[in-house]
C-alpha positions as CSV (number, residue, x, y, z in Angstrom):
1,X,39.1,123.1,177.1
2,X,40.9,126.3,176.9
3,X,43.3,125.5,180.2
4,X,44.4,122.1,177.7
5,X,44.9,124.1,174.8
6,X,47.1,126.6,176.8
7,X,48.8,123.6,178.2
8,X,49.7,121.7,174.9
9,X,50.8,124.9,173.8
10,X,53.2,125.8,176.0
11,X,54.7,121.8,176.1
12,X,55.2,122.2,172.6
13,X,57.0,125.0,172.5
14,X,59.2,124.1,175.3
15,X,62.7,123.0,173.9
16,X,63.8,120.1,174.4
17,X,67.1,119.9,176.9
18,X,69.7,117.3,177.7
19,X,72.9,115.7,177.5
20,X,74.9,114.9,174.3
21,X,78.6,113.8,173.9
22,X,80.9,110.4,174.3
23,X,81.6,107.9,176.9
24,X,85.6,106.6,176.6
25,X,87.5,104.4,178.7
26,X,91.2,103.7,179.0
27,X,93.8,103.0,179.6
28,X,93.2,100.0,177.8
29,X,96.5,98.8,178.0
30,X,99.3,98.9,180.4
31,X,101.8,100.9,178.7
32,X,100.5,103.7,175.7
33,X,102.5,104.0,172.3
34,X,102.8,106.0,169.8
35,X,100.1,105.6,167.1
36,X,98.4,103.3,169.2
37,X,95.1,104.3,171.2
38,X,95.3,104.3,174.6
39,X,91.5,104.9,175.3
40,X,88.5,102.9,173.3
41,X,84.7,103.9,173.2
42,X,83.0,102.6,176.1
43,X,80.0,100.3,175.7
44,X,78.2,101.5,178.8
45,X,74.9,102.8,180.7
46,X,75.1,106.3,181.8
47,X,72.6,106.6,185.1
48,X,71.8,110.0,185.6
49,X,70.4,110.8,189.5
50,X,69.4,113.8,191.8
51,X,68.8,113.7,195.0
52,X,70.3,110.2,195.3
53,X,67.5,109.1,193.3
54,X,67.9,107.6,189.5
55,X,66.1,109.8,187.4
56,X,67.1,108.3,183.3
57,X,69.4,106.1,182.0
58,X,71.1,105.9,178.4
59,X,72.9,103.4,177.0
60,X,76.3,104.5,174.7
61,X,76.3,103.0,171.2
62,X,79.0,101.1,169.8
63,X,80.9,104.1,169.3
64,X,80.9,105.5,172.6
65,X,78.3,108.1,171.7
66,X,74.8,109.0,173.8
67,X,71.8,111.5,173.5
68,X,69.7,112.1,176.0
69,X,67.0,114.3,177.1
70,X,66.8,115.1,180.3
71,X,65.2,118.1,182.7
72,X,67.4,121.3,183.1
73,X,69.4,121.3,186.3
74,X,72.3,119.3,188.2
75,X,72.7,115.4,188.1
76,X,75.2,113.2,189.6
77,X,76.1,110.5,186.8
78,X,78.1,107.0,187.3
79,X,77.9,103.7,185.1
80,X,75.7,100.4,185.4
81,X,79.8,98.6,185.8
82,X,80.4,96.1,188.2
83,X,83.9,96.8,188.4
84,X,84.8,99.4,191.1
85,X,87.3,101.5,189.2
86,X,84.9,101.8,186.0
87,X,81.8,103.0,188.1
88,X,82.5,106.7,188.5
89,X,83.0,108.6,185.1
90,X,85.0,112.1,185.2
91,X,83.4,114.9,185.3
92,X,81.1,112.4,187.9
93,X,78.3,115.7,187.6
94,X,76.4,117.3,184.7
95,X,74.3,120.6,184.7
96,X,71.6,120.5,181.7
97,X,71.3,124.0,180.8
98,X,67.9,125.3,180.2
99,X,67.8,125.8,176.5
100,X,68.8,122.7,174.5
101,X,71.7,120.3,174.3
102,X,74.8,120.3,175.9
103,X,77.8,118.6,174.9
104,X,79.6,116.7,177.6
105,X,82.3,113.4,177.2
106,X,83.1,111.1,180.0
107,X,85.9,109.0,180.6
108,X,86.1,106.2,182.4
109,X,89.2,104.8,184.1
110,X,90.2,101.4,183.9
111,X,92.4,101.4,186.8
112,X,94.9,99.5,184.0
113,X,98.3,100.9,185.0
């Protein structure tokens, strides 16, 4: 009883760590103006791997944002897109730190030139 008390103890006093931030894609149209955007939020899943194998997935919301709590250490990241050039977001890794949240955006290119 006492090894399961010292467990739950230390799991709830672990902080919680993971990724945080917003997924964009563009361009979104073949030539960028002024005062127009060129990128939009992207309505994606985030799949998060080590190892070459998938260890979470999070889906953005509507405004490109996502949360996610995840193990500290290195992943490789890419999207759930079928389309070749929207597959691989930029930065294409992420390093969860080992106390709390940190913030990191992705964009994804639309190969729109």
């Amino acid at each position: 009883m006492a090894l399961l008390a010292a467990f739950l103890a230390a799991f709830v006093a672990t902080p919680a760590t993971g990724l945080y931030g917003t997924v964009h894609r563009g361009p979104i149209t073949p030539v960028c103006r002024v005062d127009v955007p060129c990128d939009a939020p992207a309505h994606v899943t985030l799949v998060f791997s080590r190892l070459g194998r998938t260890i979470a997935r999070v889906h953005t919301r509507a405004d490109g944002s996502y949360r996610i709590r995840l193990r500290p250490g290195s992943y490789t990241v890419r999207t759930d897109s079928q389309s070749l050039f929207e597959r691989t977001p930029k930065p294409s890794t992420a390093t969860v730190a080992r106390v709390g949240y940190r913030r990191i955006n992705f964009n994804i290119d639309t190969g729109i030139r």
